[in-house]
N, C-alpha and C positions, 0 to 999 in steps of 0.2 A: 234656444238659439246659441248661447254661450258652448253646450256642452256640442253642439253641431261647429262651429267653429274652431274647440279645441280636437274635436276628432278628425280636423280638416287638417290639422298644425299639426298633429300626431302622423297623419300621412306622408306630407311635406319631409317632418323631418328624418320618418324613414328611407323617404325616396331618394337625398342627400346623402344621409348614410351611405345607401347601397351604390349609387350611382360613384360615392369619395372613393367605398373602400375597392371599386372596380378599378380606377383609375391609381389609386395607390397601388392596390398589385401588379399592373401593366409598369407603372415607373417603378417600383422595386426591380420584376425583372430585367427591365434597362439596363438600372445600374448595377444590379449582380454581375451582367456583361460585360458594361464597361471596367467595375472592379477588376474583374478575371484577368482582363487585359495588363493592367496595370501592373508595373514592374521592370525590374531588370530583366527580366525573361519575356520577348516580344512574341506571339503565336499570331497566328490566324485562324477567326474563330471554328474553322473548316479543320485546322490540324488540332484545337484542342476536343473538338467532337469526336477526332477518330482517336487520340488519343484516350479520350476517358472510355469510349466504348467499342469503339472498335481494334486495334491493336497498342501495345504498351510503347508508351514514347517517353522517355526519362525527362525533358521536359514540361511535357504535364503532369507527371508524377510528382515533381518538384512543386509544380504548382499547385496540383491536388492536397498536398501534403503543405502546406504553408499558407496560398490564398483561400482555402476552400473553407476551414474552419474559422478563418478571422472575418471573412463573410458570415457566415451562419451567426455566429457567436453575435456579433453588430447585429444582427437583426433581429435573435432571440434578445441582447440584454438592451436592445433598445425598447422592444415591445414589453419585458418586464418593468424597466425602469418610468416609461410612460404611462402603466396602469399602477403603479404603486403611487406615481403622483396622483395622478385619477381619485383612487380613493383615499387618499390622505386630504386632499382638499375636498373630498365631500363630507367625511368625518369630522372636519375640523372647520367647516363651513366656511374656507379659507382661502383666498384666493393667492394667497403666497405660501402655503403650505407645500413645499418640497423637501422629501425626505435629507438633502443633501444639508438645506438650511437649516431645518432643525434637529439635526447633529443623532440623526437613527443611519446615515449611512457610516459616521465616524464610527458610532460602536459599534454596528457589524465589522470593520474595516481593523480596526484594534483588535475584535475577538478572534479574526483571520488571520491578523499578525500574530499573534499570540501562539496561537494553534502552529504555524507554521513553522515560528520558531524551538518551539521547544516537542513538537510532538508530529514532524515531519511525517510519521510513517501513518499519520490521521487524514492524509491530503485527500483524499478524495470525500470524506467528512469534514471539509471546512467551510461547505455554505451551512450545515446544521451548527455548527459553534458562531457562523457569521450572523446564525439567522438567532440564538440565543442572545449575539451580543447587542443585537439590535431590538432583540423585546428588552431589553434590560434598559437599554440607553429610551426607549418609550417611554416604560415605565416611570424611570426615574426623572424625564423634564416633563412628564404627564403630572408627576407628585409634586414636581416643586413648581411647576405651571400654577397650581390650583390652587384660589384663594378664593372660596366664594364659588369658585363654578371658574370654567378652560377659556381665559381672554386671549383672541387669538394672538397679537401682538405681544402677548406674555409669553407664549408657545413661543412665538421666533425669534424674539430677544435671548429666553434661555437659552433656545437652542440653539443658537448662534456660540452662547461662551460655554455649552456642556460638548459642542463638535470642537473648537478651539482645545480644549482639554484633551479630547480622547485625540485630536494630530499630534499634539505635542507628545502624549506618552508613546503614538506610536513612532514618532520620530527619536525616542529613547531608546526604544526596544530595536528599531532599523540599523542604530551606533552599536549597537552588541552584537549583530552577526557574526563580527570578528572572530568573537567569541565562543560565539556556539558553532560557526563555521555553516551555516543556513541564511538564505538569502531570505527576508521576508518583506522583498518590495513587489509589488505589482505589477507585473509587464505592460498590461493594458490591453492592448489588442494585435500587441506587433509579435507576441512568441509564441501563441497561441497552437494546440495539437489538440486531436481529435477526441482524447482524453479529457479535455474542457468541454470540447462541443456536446460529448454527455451528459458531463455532470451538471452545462449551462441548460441542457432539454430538458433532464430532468423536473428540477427544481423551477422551471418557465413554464412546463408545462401546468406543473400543480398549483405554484399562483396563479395564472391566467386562467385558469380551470375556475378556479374559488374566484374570480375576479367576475366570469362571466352570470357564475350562479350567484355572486351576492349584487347584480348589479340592480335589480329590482328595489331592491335595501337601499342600495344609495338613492334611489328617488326616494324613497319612503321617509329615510331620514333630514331630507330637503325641509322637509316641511317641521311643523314647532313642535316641541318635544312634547305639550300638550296635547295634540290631533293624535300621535304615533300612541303615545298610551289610551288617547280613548280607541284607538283601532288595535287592543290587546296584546301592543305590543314593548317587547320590552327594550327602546330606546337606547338604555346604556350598553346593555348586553348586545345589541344591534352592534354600535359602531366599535367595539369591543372587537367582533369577529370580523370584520372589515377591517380595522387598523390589522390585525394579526396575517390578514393577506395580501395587506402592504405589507408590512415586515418582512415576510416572507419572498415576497418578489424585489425587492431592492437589496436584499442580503445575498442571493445567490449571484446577482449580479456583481457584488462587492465583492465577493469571495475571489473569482474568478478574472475581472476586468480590472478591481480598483475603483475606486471613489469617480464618480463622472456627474458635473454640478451640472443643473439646470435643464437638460434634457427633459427631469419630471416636472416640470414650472413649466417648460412652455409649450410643451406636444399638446396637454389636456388643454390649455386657451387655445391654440390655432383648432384643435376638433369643435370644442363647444363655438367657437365664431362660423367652421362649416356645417355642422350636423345639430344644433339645437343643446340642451341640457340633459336627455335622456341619455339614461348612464345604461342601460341596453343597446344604445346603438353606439354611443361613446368609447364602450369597453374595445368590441372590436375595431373600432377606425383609431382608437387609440396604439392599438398591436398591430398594424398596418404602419401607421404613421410614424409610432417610434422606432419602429425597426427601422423605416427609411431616412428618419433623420441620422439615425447614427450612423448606420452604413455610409450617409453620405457626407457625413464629418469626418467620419475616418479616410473615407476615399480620395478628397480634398487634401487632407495630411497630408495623403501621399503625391497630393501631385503638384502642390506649390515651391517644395525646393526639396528636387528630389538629386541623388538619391536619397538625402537626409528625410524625416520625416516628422512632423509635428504631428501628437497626441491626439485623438479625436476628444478626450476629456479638455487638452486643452483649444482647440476649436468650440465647444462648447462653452467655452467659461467665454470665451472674448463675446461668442453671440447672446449669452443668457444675461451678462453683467447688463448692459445697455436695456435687456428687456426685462429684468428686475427692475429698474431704477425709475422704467418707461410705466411700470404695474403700481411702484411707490405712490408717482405724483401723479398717474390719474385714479388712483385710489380701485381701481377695475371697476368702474359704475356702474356698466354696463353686463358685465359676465352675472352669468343665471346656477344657484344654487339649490 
């Protein structure tokens, strides 16, 4: 009866899944459209159709050429950034585990700056040095985490003062361009060329790739680390390869956009409250979802005091801060690991 009831629940929560992620691609396309619009440059949607495909209109080539990759880019490095939360809180059984809190986005973000600064002509190799500086920054609050076995509150305390560190040196090395005559600050998502939009596909695609094949793994690891080894498996080495593809998808995004808090904290609770704890169906409504958060923080940006613009990282900090603080004191009692 039991196992008729969770096959009932396993149904349920496919049919949520599929029915979310229908409805998330329908509102993506929305606001892709709405984005396009937005700007200094007014079209209607009739002349940027003939523009893009039917005859050349310098107008929409303007826009092609400026809205068209700060789209795509939002909605690739949001789908990275929410599955890199994804499996960082199933690894760490953690329901405040975001790469940004415990300080794996600073040292991808430092080894970016770094790279940029001194070895300019590496630029299109700087999510592979963002993606080393952020196993190293793992590594190292993983080592000094461990006393006894990974207390999560130990994980985000350090990581808290090991990201504190890696801003501050990179706000030393930001005082030196003077010097080396190299910007190495992060536009974000406002100067963005289609030279990003690859090098952001690439490296999205290969995490979210490895995100959907190890999603199996994150239910597996759900359970006690006793059950996973009598089922011949090897538990550390599991969540070993699952951190390494979170790394890997919030580095590429570092590299490219800059450090952006809280996006991986809250896309993976709003999916787990629609679609259940399967991290098979979670992964993709996770890549649905965070691309449309961030598309739609950035697009917001643009249209509260314009022509100026606020940052979609920092539209995210003002929404994440209050729903940190919201996850603090009710402890997540509720959310399923």
């Amino acid at each position: 009866m039991r196992a008729i009831h969770r096959e009932k629940a396993d149904h349920r929560d496919i049919f949520r899944g599929a029915v979310g992620c229908a409805v998330l691609a329908a509102m993506i396309f929305v606001l892709i459209l709405v984005s396009m619009k937005l700007g200094s440059i007014s079209l209607t949607y009739r002349e940027l159709f003939s523009g893009l495909f039917l005859e050349y209109d310098e107008r929409v080539a303007t826009i092609y050429d400026l809205r068209f990759p700060r789209i795509i880019v939002a909605l690739l490095g949001g789908a990275a950034l929410s599955c890199s939360g994804l499996l960082f809180q199933a690894v760490l059984k953690n329901p405040l585990a975001d790469p940004g809190i415990i300080g794996i986005s600073g040292g991808a973000s430092l080894a970016a700056s770094v790279v940029t600064a001194l070895f300019p002509a590496l630029y299109f190799s700087v999510p592979v040095f963002a993606f080393l500086g952020g196993m190293l920054a793992f590594l190292l609050i993983y080592s000094l985490a461990w006393k006894g076995g990974l207390d999560p509150v130990r994980i985000i305390l350090i990581g808290i003062a090991v990201a504190a560190v890696f801003t501050g040196v990179g706000e030393v090395i930001s005082g030196m361009t003077d010097r080396t005559g190299v910007s190495v600050s992060v536009s974000g998502l406002s100067q963005l060329v289609w030279s990003d939009v690859r090098m952001m596909a690439v490296y999205s695609a290969v995490g979210i790739a490895a995100a959907l094949v190890l999603s199996p793994a994150c239910n597996l690891i759900a359970l006690e680390d006793r059950t996973v080894r009598g089922l011949g498996v090897n538990a550390d080495r599991l969540r070993f390869l699952i951190s390494v593809a979170a790394v890997l998808l919030v580095s590429g995004v570092t590299a490219v956009v800059g450090v952006i808090s809280f996006l991986a904290l809250i896309v993976p609770h709003m999916a787990r409250r629609i679609t259940g704890s399967d991290h098979r169906i979670l992964v993709p409504f996770c890549v649905l979802l965070g691309g449309f958060v961030l598309l739609l923080a950035d697009t917001l940006g643009r249209c509260i005091a314009p022509p100026n613009e606020i940052a979609a990282s920092v539209i995210m900090s003002i929404a994440g801060g209050p729903f940190f603080i919201i996850l603090l004191k009710r402890g997540d009692r509720h959310a399923e690991y």
